[in-house]
N, C-alpha and C positions, 0 to 999 in steps of 0.2 A: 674839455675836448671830447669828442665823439668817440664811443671804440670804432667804430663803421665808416671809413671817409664817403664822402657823398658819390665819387667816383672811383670805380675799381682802378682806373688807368690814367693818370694825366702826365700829358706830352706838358714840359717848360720848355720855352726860348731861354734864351742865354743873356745875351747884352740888355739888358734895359730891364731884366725882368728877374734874375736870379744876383746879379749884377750891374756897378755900371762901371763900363770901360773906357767913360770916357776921356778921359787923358791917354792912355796909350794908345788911342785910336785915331784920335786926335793930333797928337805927334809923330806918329809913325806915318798917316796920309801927309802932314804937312813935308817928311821928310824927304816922301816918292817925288811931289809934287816942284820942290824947291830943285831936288836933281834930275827931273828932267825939263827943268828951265820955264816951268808954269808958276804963272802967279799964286799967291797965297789964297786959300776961301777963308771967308769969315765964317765966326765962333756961329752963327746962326744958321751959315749950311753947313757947316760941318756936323751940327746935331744932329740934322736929318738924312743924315747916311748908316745914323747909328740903327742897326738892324736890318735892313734891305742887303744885298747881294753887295760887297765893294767891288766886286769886279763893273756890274752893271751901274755904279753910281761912278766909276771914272772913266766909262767910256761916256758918258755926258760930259764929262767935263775933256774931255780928248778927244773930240769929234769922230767917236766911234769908231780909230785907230788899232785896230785890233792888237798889230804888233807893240803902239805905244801903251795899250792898256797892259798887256803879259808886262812889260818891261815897269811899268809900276806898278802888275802886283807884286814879282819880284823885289824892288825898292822897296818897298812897304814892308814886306816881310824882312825885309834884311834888319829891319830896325824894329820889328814888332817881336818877333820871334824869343831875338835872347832878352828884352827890354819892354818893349809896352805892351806883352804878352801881363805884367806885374802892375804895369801902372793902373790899378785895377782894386774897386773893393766889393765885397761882398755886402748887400741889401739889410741891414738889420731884422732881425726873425727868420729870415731865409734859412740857415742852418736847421733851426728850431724845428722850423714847418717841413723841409725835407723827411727829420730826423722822425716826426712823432705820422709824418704821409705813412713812409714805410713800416715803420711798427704796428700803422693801423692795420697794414695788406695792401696800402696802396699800390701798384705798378709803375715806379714813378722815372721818367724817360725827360732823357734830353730830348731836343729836335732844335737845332737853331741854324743859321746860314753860313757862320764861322765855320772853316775848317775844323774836321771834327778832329784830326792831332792836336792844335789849337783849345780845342773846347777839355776834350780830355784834360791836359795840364794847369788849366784853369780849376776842375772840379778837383785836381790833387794837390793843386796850391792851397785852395781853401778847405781841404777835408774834409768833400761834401761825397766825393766820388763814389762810396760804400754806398748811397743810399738808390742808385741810379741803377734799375734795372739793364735798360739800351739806352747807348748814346751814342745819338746820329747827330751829322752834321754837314756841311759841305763837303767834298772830294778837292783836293788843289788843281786839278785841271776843271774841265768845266761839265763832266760825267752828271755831276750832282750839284747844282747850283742851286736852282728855287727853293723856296720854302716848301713849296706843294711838293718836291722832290723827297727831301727832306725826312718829312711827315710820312710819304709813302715808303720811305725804306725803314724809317722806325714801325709803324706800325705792321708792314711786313717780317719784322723778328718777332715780333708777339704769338702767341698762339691767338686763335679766333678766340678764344673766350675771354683773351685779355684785352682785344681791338673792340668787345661791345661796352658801350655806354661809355668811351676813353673822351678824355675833353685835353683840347689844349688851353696855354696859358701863356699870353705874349702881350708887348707891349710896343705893336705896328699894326697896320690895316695888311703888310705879308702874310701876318701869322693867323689873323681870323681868315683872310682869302685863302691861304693852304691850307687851311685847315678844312674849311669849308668843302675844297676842291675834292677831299679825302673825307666829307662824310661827317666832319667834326664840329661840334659848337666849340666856340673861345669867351675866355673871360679873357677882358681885356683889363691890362692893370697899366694905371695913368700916374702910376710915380716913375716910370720910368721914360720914354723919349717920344711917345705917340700921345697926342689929345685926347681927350674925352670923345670931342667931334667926329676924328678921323677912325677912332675906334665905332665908334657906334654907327659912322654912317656906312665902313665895312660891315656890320652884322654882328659885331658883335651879343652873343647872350646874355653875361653880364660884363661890370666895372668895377674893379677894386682901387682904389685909391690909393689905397695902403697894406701892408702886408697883413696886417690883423686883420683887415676888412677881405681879404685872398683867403685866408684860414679860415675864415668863416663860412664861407664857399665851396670850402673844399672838404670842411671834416664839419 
């Protein structure tokens, strides 16, 4: 390993990229979904909600019912919060690679679209919390939604010397677009819920496959 990582600063996403949450994300939508009297989505759209905004992926599926949508993030959360908040595992090497970023001097920051109470409890479930300079995330109302949102109020806690040459690391075509929107290149990494395709025809800079091939990238 490098003593110097390749970047002073790098932003992670959360779901798909540090983690994958997909069972309690998965159960918890199905359980908003089932109480307010909507049909079930299949295991194949449900993947592709993993990462993007859930507020904005169930006003699609709730004909952009503003009231019906609050009322299911509500429901969702009522079953994610004490429960599929857990249903949840951490990426194999991800601890590793946090633990040896920051030793390096890395700056190394959340940004993800998950409520950031949410994302917090996640990084102290798994024991990663210590290594994370700023962790930004969504706001529970709709103050702070986007990704591009996101990305700008993390890198707004940085000092400017820690926002130059910062890269993010996610695995959606959101996280290279906000990133982008804010000045950022993104490695995009394809073990988690975005294609190779959808990553690189966002822009992405590069693709990790795998978390060794991410490390390599990064230190």
């Amino acid at each position: 390993m490098s003593s110097t990582p390749h970047y002073p600063t790098v932003l992670f996403d959360l779901d798909g990229t540090l983690t994958d949450p997909l069972e309690g994300i998965t159960r918890s939508i199905r359980y908003a979904l089932e109480r307010l009297g909507r049909p079930p989505l299949s295991d194949v759209v449900l993947r592709d909600w993993i990462g993007p905004s859930l507020r904005s992926s169930l006003a699609g599926v709730l004909d952009g019912d503003e009231a019906m949508v609050e009322r299911g993030m509500a429901l969702y959360r009522e079953r994610y919060a004490p429960t599929g908040i857990f249903e949840n595992r951490i990426y194999p090497g991800i601890p590793e690679l946090l633990a040896d970023l920051a030793s390096a001097g890395s700056c190394v920051c959340l940004a993800t679209s998950k409520p950031q109470i949410f994302a917090q409890r996640i990084l102290e479930h798994f024991g990663i919390i210590g290594h994370f300079t700023v962790i930004g995330g969504a706001t529970l109302d709709t103050s702070r939604d986007s990704k591009a949102d996101v990305i700008a109020y993390v890198l707004g806690e940085l000092p400017a010397a820690a926002r130059a040459d910062a890269i993010m690391v996610g695995d959606r075509e959101h996280d290279v677009i906000g990133a982008r929107q804010n000045g950022l290149p993104t490695i995009g990494v394809t073990y988690g819920y975005g294609s190779r395709a959808e990553l690189a025809a966002a822009g992405a800079a590069a693709l990790a496959a795998d978390v060794a091939t991410l490390r390599n990238l990064l230190l």
